[in-house]
TORLO-94157 format. One line per 5 residues: their letters; for each residue x negated, y negated, z negated of C-alpha. Coordinates in pm, whole numbers, plus 32768, in hexadecimal, padded with zeros to 4 digits. Each point is the difference from the previous one (the first is absolute). Example, Ala and Ser with C-alpha at 12.3 -4.5 7.8 and 13.67 -1.06 7.14 Angstrom:
! residues 2
AS) 7B32/81C2/7CF4  7F77/7EA8/8042
This chain:
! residues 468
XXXXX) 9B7A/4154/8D46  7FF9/7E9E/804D  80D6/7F74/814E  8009/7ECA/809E  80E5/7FDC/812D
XXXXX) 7FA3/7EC6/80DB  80EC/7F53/80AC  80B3/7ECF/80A3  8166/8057/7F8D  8091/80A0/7EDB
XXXXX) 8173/7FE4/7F9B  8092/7F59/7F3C  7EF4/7F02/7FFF  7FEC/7FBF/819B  80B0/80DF/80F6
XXXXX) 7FF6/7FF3/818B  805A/8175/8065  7FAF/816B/7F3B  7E86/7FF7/7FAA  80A1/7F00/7ED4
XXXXX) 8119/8128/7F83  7ED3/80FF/802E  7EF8/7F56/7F3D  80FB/7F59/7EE9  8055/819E/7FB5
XXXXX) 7ECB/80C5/8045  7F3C/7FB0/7EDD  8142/7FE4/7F0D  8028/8164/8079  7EAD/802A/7FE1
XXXXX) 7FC4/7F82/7E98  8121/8107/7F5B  7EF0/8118/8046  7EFA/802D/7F01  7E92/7F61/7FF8
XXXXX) 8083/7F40/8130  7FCC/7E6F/7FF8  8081/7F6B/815D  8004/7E6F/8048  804A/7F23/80FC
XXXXX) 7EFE/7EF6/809D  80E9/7F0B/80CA  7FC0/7EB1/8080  80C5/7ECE/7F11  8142/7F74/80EE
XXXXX) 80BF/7EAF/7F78  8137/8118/7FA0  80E9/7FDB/7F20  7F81/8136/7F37  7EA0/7F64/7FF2
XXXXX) 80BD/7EE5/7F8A  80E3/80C2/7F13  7F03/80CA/7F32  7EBC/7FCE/7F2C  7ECF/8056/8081
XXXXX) 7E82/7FA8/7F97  7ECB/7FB5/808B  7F27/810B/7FB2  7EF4/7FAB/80EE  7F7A/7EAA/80CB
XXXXX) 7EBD/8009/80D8  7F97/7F79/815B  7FD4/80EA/8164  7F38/7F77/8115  8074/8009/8181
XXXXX) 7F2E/7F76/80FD  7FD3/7E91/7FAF  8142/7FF6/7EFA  8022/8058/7E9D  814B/807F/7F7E
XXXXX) 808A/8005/7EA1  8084/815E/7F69  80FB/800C/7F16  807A/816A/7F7F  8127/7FED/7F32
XXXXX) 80A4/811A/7F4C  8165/8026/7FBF  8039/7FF1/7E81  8120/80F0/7FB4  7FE9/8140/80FE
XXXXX) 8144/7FB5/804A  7FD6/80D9/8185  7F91/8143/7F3C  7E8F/7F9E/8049  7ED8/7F13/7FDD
XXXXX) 8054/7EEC/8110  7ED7/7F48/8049  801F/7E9F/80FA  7ED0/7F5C/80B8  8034/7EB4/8058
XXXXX) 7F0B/7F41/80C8  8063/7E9C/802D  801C/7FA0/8179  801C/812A/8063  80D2/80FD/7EE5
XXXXX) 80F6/7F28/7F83  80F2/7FDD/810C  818B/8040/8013  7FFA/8127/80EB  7F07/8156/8039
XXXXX) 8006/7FD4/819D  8017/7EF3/80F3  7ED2/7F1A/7FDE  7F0F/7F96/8122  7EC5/8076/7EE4
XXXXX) 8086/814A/7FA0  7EA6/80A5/8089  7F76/7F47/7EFA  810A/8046/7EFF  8002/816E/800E
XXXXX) 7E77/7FC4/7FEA  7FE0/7F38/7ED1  80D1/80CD/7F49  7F8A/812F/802C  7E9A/7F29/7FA1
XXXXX) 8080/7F53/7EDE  8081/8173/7F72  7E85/809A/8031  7F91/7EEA/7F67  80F0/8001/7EBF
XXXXX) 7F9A/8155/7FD9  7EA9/7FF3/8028  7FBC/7ECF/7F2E  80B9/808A/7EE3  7F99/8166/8027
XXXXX) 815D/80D4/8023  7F91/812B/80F6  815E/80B9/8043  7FF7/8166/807E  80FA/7FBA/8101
XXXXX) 803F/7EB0/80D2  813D/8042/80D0  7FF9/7F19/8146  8159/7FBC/808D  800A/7FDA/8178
XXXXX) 7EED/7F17/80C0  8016/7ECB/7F0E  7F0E/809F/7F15  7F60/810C/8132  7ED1/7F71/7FD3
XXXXX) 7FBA/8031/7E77  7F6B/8196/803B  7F02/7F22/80DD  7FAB/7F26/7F17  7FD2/80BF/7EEA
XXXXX) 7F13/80E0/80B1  7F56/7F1C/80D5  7FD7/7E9F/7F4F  7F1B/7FE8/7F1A  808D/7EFA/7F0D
XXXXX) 810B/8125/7FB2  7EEE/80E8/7FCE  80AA/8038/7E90  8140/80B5/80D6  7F11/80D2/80EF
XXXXX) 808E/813E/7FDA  8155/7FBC/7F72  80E9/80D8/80DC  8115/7F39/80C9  8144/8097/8078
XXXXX) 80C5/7F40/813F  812B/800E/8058  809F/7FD3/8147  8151/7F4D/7FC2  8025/7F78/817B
XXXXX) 7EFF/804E/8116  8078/7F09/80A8  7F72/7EFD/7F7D  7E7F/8036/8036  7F6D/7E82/7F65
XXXXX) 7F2C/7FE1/8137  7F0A/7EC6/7FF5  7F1D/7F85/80BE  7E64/8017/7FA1  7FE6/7E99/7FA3
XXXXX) 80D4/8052/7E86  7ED4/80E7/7FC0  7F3A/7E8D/7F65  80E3/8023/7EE7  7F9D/8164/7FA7
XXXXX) 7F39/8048/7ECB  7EC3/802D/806A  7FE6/815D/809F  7EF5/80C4/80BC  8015/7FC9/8165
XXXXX) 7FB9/8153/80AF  8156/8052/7F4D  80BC/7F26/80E5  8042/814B/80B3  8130/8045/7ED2
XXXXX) 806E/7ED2/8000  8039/7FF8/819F  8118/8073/80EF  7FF9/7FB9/814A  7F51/7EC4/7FC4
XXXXX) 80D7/7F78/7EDE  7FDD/8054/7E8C  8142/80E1/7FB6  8041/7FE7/7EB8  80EE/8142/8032
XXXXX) 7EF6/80BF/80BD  7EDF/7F87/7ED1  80FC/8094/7F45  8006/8164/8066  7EA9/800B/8047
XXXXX) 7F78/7F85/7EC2  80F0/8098/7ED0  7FF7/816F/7F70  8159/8071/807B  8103/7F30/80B8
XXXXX) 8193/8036/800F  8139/7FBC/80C3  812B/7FC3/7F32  80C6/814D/80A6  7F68/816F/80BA
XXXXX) 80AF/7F85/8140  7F72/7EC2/7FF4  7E9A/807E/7FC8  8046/80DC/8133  8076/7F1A/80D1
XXXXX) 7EC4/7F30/7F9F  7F02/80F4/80C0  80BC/7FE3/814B  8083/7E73/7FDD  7F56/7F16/7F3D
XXXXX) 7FE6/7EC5/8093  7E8E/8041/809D  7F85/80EA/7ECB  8037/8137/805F  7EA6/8087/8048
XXXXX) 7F95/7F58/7EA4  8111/80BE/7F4F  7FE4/8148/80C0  7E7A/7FF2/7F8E  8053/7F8C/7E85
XXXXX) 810A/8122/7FF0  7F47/80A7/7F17  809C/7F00/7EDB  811F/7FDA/80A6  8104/8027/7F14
XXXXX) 81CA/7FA3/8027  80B7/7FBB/7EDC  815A/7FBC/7FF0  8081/7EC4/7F3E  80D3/8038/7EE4
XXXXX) 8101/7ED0/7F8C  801B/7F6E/7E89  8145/80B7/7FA1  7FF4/7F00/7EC2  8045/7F09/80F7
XXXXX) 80DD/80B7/80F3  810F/808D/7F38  815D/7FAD/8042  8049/8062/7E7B  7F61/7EC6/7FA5
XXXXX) 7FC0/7F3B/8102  804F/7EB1/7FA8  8024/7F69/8151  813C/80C7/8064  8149/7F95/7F9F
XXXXX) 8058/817F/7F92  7F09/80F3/7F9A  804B/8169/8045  7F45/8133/7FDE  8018/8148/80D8
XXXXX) 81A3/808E/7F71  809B/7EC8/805F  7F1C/7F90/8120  8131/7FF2/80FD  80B4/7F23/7EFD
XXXXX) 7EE0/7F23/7FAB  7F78/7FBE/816B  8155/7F9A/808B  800B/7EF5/7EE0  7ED8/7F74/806C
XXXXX) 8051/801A/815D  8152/7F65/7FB0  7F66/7EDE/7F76  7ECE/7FD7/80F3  80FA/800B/8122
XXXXX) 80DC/7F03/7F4E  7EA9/7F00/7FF4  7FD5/802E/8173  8156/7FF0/805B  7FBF/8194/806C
XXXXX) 8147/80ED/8052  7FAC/8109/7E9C  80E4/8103/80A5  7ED1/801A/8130  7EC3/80CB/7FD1
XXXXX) 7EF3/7F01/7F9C  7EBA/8036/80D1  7EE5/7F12/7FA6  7E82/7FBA/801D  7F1D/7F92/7F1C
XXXXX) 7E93/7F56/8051  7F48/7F21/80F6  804C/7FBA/812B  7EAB/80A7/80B2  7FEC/80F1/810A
XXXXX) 7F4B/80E3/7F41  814F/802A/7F41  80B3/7FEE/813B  80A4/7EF3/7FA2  800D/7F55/816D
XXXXX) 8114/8107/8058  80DD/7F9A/7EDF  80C2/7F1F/80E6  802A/80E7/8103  8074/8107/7EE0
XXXXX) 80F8/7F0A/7F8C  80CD/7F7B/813A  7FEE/817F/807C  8072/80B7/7ECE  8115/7F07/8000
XXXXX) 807E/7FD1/8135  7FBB/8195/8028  80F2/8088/7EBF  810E/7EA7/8038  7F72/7F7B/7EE3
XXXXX) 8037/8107/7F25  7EE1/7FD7/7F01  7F4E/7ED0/7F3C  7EA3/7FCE/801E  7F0A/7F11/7F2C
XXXXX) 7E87/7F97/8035  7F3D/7F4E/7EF1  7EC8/7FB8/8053  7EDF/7EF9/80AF  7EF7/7FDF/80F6
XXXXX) 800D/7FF9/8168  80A7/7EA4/8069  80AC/8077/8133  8087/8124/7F3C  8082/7F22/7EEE
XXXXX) 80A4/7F24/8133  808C/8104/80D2  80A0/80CA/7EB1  8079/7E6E/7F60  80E3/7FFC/815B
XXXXX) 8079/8181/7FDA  8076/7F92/7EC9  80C6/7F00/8085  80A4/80DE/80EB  8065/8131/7F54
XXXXX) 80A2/7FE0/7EB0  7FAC/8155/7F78  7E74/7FAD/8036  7F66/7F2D/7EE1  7EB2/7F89/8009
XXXXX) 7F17/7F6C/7ED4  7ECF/7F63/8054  7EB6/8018/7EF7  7F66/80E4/7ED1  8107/8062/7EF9
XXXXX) 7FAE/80FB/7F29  8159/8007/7F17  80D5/800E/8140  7F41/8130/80B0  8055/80A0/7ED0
XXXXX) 8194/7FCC/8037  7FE8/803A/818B  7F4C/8149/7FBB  8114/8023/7EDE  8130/7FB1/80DF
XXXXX) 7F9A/80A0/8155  8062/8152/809F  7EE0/7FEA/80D5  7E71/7F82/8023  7F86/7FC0/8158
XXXXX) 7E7E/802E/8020  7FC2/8004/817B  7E7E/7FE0/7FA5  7EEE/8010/813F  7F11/8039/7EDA
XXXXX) 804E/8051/7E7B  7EEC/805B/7F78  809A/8083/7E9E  8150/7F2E/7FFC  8096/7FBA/7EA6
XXXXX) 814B/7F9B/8062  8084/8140/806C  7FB7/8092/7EA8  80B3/7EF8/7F5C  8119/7FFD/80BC
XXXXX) 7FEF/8183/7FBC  7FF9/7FD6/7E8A  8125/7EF5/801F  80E0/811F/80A9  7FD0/7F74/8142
XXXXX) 7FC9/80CF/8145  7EDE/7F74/80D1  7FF3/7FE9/8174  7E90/8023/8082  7F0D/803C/810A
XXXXX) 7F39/8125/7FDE  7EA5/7F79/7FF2  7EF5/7FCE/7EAA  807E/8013/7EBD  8185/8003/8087
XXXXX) 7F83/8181/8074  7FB6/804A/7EA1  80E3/7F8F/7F48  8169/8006/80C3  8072/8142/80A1
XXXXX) 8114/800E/80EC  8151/8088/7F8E  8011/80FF/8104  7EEC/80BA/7F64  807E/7FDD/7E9F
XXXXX) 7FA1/7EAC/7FA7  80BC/7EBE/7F8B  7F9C/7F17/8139  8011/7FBF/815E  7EB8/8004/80D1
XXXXX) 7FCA/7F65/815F  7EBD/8001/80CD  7FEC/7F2B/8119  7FA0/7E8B/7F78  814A/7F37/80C9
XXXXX) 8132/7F69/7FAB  80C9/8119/80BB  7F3F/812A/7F32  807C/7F2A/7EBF  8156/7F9F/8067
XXXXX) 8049/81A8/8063  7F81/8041/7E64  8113/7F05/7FD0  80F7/8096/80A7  7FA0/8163/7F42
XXXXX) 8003/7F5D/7E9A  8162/7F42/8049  805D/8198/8075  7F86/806E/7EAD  80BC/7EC3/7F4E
XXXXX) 8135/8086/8071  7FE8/8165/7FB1  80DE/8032/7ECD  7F14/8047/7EE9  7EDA/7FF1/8074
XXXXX) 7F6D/7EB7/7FAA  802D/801D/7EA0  7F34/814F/8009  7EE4/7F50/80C2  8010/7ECA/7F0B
XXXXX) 7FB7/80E5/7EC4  7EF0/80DC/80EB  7F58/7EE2/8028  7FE2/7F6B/7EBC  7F71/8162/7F90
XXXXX) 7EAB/7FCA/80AE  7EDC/7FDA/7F29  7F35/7EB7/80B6  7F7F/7F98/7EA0  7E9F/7FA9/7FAD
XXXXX) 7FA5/8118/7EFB  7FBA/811C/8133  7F16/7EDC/80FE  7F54/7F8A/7ED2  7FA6/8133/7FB2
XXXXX) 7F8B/8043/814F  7F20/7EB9/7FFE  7F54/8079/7ED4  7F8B/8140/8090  7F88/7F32/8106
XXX) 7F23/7F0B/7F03  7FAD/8146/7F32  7F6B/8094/813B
């Protein structure tokens, strides 16, 4: 069976949030089961790992859109090196840019590339059994393959989507629809939502089967989704939630080579307060504290405009008896109003941007993970922290449902519901309880590290999926 997944991110090549961890493992995971070929389509990004490797053109042609002609470039990477076929599309003027978001065109982006793939396929004949569309960026391939007739090569080929973030919808208005491939109009109907073209809603209407990235999220989906309800509710029949797994290659603190100790799941306790020892020593951090941190940007979505409400309280609330650190980016008036927390309290450290090597030591070093989400639609950070040996604090809502049960029903993590600073500050207050029962901590450091989050079991539930 033949697999290509489609999308704007994949790590380690260009990262912005999970759907880069998901598809950079999926089809590595994917591609250790038997007659199973899965590749990645991505767009090519000025990154150093562009920059790094050796990749060749395998195919150069021409698309048409509206009055412009584009170049096409598909370039394969020579040596595997990801655990699968990494193919790059670069499009000059519009693919071959530094970043994957942020651009006034990125209507027209998303478009041409999901073109420019068609069109690579098509001209040189490769019919897959499976295209695997990540999120709305490439929503509106199952359309195109069905309904334009210069992929008429594709018609048929079954497409999978999946819904990493219903949040983000890629609404845009009519007049894009000149730089369509040529399409038959009376099937402007699929292509409509409430008098946009919703690349999500194309999406779900268009493709063979459709997924959330968790069960919770997928049932949160029929009762609030951002306008689609009624579409999803109709389109339930293929329907389908599927937990993320993480790369446990990656993630291991045996070998990770980011941390300044590795440590495996004996002498956990001993290896995490090494790490912590020296993380706390980098930031000018109190060791002897419980280290609570958070990890990601600074959206509301990851309620992320409480952390500085979470901060001063939790502080001024325990005496300052605990350390807390934030690395992340986004929001500018988040960034400004944690920059001048930091300035007041000396056990709160704050680092500003994308780092991949030092989320790696924070979730390492800390006691705790703070995920005070308003939406998390699979969330990948609780499972690492989990397979680091450290105990997550997080709202009960999506994928945080799943996949972090409260240690009052036998679990190894502390679950809050209401979506404020003063629901997350009271989980504080329990986990600094639970830090300073004799014991105990150690117990829930090796529980943790004991769940199975690896790729092998949501790989294997994807294939059923393509197989059915």
């Amino acid at each position: 069976m033949r697999i290509f997944n489609l999308s704007m991110e994949c790590y380690p090549v260009a990262k912005v949030g999970g759907l880069a961890d998901v598809v950079g493992a999926l089809p590595k995971y994917l591609n250790k089961i038997e007659g199973i070929e899965a590749s990645v389509v991505m767009p090519w990004y000025n990154k150093p790992f562009v920059h790094d490797h050796q990749f060749e053109i395998i195919f150069d042609g021409w698309i048409h859109q509206h009055d412009q002609t584009f170049q096409v470039q598909v370039m394969k990477e020579r040596s595997k090196s990801l655990g699968f076929d990494l193919y790059l599309v670069k499009i000059p003027g519009l693919l071959d840019r530094d970043n994957p978001y942020g651009y006034w065109d990125e209507s027209q982006q998303f478009l041409a590339f999901q073109h420019g793939v068609l069109h690579w396929l098509t001209a040189m004949q490769i019919r897959p059994d499976i295209l695997h569309c990540h999120d709305y960026h490439t929503g509106l391939v199952p359309f195109m393959v069905e309904h334009c007739p210069e992929f008429s090569f594709l018609k048929g080929v079954k497409t999978i989507g999946t819904i990493h973030n219903g949040e983000y919808q890629g609404q845009m208005r009519w007049d894009i629809a000149k730089y369509f491939p040529w399409f038959d109009g009376g099937k402007w109907g699929l292509l409509d939502w409430n008098g946009y073209i919703n690349p999500l809603a194309t999406m779900i209407k268009c493709c063979h089967a459709f997924n959330a990235v968790s069960g919770g999220y997928m049932d949160e989906l029929f009762q609030s989704f951002r306008g689609l309800e009624s579409l999803v509710q109709q389109e339930y029949a293929k329907a389908y939630g599927i937990i993320n797994g993480i790369d446990t290659e990656v993630w291991d603190s045996e070998t990770d080579d980011f941390l300044d100790f590795n440590y495996g799941k004996e002498d956990a306790s001993t290896g995490k307060w090494k790490n912590k020892k020296q993380l706390c020593e980098e930031y000018n951090l109190n060791p002897d504290l419980p280290l609570f941190s958070f990890i990601g940007r600074f959206a509301g979505e990851k309620g992320a405009d409480f952390l500085p409400e979470i901060v001063s309280k939790s502080i001024q609330q325990t005496q300052g008896s605990l350390n807390i650190i934030v690395l992340g980016s986004g929001d500018k008036n988040i960034e400004n109003e944690l920059s001048e927390l930091s300035y007041l309290y000396s056990n709160f450290a704050l680092d500003v941007g994308y780092k991949e090597f030092l989320s790696h030591k924070i979730y390492a070093s800390s006691d705790f993970l703070l995920m005070p989400s308003r939406v998390e639609p699979c969330g990948l950070n609780q499972m690492y922290a989990m397979r680091y040996g450290t105990i997550p604090i997080v709202r009960y809502t999506g994928g945080l449902r799943d996949t972090v049960q409260d240690i009052s029903t036998g679990g190894s993590g502390i679950n809050f519901g209401e979506a404020s600073a003063t629901a997350a500050v009271e989980a504080m207050h329990r986990g600094l309880q639970i830090y300073h029962v004799e014991g105990l901590m150690p117990k829930l450091v090796q529980s943790n590290m004991s769940f199975d989050f690896s790729w092998e079991k949501s790989a294997q539930l994807y294939l059923d999926l393509y197989r059915k």
